[in-house]
C-alpha positions as CSV (number, residue, x, y, z in Angstrom):
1,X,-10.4,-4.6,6.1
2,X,-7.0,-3.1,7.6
3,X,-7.3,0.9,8.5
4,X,-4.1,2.9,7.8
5,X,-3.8,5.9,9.0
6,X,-2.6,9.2,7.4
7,X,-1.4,12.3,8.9
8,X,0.1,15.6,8.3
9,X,3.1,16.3,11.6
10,X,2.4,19.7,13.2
11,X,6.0,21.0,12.1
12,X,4.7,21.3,8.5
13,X,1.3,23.5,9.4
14,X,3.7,25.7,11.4
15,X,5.7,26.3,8.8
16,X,2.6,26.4,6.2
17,X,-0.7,26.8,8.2
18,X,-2.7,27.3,5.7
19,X,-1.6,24.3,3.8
20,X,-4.5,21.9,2.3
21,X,-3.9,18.3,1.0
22,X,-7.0,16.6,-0.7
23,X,-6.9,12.7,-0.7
24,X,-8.8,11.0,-3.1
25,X,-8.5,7.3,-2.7
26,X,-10.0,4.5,-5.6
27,X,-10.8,1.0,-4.4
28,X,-11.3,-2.2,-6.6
29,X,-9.9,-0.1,-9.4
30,X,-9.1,-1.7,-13.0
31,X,-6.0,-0.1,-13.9
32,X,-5.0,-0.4,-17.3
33,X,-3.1,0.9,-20.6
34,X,-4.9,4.7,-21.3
35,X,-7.4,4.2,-24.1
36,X,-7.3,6.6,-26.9
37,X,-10.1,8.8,-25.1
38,X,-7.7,9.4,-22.3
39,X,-4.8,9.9,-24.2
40,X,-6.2,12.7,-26.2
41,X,-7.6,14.6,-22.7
42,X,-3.9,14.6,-21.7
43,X,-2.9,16.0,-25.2
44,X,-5.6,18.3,-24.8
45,X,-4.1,19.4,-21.0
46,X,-0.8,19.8,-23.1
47,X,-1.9,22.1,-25.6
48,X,-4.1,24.8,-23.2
49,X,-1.5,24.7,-21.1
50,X,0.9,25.7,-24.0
51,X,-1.8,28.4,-24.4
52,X,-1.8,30.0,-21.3
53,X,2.0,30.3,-20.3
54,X,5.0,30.2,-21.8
55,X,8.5,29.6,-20.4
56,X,9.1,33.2,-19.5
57,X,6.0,33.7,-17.9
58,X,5.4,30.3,-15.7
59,X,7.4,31.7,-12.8
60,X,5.2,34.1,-12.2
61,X,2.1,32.0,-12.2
62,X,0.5,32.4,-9.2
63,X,0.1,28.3,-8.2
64,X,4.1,28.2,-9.9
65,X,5.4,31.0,-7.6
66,X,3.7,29.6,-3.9
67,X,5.7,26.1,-4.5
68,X,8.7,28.0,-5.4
69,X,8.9,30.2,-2.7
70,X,7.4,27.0,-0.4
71,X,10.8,25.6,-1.6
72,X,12.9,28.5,-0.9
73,X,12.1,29.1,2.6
74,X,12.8,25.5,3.4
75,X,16.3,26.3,1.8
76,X,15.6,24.3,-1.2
77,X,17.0,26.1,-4.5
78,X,13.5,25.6,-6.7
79,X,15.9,25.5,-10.2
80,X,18.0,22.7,-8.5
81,X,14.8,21.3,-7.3
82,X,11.9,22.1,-9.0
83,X,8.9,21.0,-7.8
84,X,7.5,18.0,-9.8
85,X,4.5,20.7,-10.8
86,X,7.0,23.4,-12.6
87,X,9.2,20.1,-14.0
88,X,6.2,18.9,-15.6
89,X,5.1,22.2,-16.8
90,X,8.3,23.2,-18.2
91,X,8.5,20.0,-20.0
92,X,5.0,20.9,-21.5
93,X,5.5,24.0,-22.5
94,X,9.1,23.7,-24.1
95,X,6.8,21.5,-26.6
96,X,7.2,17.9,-25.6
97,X,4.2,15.3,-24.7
98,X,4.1,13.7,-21.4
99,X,4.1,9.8,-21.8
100,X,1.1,7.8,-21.3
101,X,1.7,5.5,-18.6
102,X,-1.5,4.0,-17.7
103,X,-4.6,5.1,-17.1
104,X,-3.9,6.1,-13.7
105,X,-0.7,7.7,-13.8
106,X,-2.4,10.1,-16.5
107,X,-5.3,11.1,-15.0
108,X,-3.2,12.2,-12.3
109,X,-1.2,14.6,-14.6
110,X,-4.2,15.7,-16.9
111,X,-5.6,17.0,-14.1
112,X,-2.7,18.4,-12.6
113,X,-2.1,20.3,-16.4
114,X,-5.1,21.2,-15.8
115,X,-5.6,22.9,-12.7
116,X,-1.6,23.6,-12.1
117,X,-1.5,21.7,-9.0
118,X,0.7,18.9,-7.4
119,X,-1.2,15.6,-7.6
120,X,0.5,12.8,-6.5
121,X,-0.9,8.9,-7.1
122,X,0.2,6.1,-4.7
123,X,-0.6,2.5,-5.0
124,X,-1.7,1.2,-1.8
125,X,-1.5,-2.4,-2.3
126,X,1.5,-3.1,-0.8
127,X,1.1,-0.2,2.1
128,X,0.7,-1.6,5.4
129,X,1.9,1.1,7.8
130,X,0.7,4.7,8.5
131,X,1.7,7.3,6.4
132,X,2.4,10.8,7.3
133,X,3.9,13.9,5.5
134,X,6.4,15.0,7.9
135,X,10.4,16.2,8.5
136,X,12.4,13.3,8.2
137,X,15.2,12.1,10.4
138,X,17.3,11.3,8.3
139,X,17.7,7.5,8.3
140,X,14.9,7.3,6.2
141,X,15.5,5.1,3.3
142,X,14.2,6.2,-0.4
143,X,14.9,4.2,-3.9
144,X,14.0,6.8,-6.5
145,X,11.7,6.0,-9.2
146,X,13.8,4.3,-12.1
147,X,16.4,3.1,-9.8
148,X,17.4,0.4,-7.4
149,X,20.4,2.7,-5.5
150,X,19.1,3.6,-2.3
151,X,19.4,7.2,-0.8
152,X,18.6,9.2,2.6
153,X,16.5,12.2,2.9
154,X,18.0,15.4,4.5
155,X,17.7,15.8,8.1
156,X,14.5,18.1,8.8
157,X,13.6,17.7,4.6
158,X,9.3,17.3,3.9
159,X,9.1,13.9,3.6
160,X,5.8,11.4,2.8
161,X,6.4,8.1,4.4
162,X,5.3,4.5,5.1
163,X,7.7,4.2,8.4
164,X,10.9,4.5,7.7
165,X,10.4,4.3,3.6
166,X,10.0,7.8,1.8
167,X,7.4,7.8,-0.7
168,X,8.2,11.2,-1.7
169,X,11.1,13.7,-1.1
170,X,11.3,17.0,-1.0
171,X,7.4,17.4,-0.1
172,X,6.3,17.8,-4.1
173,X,9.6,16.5,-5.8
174,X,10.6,13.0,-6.3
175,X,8.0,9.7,-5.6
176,X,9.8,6.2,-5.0
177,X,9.5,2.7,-6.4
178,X,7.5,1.5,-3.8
179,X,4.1,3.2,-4.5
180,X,4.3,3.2,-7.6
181,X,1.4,2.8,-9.8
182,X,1.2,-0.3,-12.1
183,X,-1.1,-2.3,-14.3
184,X,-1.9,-4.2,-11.2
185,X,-2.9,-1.4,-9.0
186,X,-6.3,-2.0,-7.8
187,X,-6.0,0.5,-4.7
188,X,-4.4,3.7,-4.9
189,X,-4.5,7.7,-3.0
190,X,-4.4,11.0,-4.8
191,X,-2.9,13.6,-2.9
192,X,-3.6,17.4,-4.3
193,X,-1.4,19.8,-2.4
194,X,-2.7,23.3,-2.4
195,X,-1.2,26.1,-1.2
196,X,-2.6,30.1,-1.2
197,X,-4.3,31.2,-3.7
198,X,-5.7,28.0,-3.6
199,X,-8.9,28.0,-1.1
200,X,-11.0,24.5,0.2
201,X,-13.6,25.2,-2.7
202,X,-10.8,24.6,-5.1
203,X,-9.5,21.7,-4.0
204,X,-12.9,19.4,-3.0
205,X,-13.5,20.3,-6.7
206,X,-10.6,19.2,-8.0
207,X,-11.0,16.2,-5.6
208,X,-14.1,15.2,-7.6
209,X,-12.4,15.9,-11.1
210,X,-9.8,13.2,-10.3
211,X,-13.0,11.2,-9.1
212,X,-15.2,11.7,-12.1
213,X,-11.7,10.8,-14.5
214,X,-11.4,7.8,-12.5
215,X,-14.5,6.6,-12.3
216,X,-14.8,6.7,-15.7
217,X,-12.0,5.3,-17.0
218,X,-10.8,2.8,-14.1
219,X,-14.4,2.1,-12.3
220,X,-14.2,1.7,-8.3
221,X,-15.1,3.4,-5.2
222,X,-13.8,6.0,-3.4
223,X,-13.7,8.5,-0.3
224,X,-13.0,12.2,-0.3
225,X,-10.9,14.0,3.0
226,X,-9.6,16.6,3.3
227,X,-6.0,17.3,5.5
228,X,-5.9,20.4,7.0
229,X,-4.4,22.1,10.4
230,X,-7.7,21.3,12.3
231,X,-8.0,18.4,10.5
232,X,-4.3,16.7,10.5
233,X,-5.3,12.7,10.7
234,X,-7.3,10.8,8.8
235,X,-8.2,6.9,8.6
236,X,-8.0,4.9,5.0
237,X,-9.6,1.9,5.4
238,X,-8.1,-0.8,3.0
């Protein structure tokens, strides 16, 4: 069994010290094409989003406004950037469905409809280095998700990383190629970011919701932690 381990650099609690990231992560999962049970949850997650906000009013939503002004003090412009939570939200509730990727892939955004919170789901399989949400240097090297041109973060930018390869930029905004989730993903990590309002409570609970989801539709077994400032590092064990 190989131990990765996972941290959270001090520079981003400074910035954000009361910043919470739940990781949920699946072993000896079967990942496969969503059955129509799952598909219908998501459609579901769709339709009371739809309910409770509408275009005008999602910007003042309390989970909405902490990313954007997360974004804004790190000098990102939240409408050239939105965070991947107010894209997929947007999306929603101008009245189009979110794809169904695979059973993984949606449980990630049901729940994320949901509860209005950034969950992010990385394959592990081919992970073999730390990993660590930190400021980048620059010379990091990122291939978005859907292409093969390769990129560099900003200098000081939120990264998450596997060495020198960015899983994710912009903290919440764009995942890469080389987590991404497939049909042969039998290993994978959750991460639910939660900023104020959201409190600990929140977050284990929604830890177990991706659990439960998982459990039931892609079998396995898993591990709940939680990152925190007095709790920065953790150990996956692969």
């Amino acid at each position: 069994m190989t131990e990765i381990q996972y941290s959270i650099s001090e520079e981003i609690f400074e910035r954000f010290p009361e910043f919470m990231r739940g990781v949920v992560v699946a072993r000896d999962v079967t990942n496969r094409a969503s059955p129509p049970e799952l598909v219908a949850l998501l459609r579901e997650a769709e339709a009371k989003l739809r309910e409770q906000v509408n275009a005008e009013t999602l910007i003042t939503y309390p989970r909405i406004v902490s990313w954007r002004e997360a974004f804004r003090s790190l000098g990102i412009k939240p409408s050239e950037y939105r965070p991947s939570l107010e894209a997929m939200a947007r999306r929603v509730i101008n009245g189009n469905e979110l794809p169904s990727i695979n059973a993984l892939v949606d449980i990630g955004n049901i729940v994320s409809l949901r509860r209005l919170l950034p969950v992010g789901g990385h394959s592990l399989n081919h992970v073999s280095q730390g990993i660590s949400l930190r400021a980048a240097s620059g010379e990091e090297k990122f291939i978005p998700f859907g292409s093969d041109q390769m990129e560099h973060p900003d200098k000081g930018e939120f990264i998450f990383a596997e060495g020198d390869s960015v899983l994710t930029r912009r903290w919440v905004w764009r995942q890469s190629n080389h987590t991404l989730t497939e049909l042969t993903t039998t290993i994978i990590e959750f991460n639910l970011d939660g900023l104020p309002p959201v409190t600990m409570a929140e977050i284990l609970e929604i830890c177990e919701e991706i659990q439960v989801l998982t459990q039931q539709f892609c079998g396995g077994e898993f591990s709940v932690q939680v990152l925190t400032r007095d709790n920065p590092k953790i150990i996956i064990e692969k």
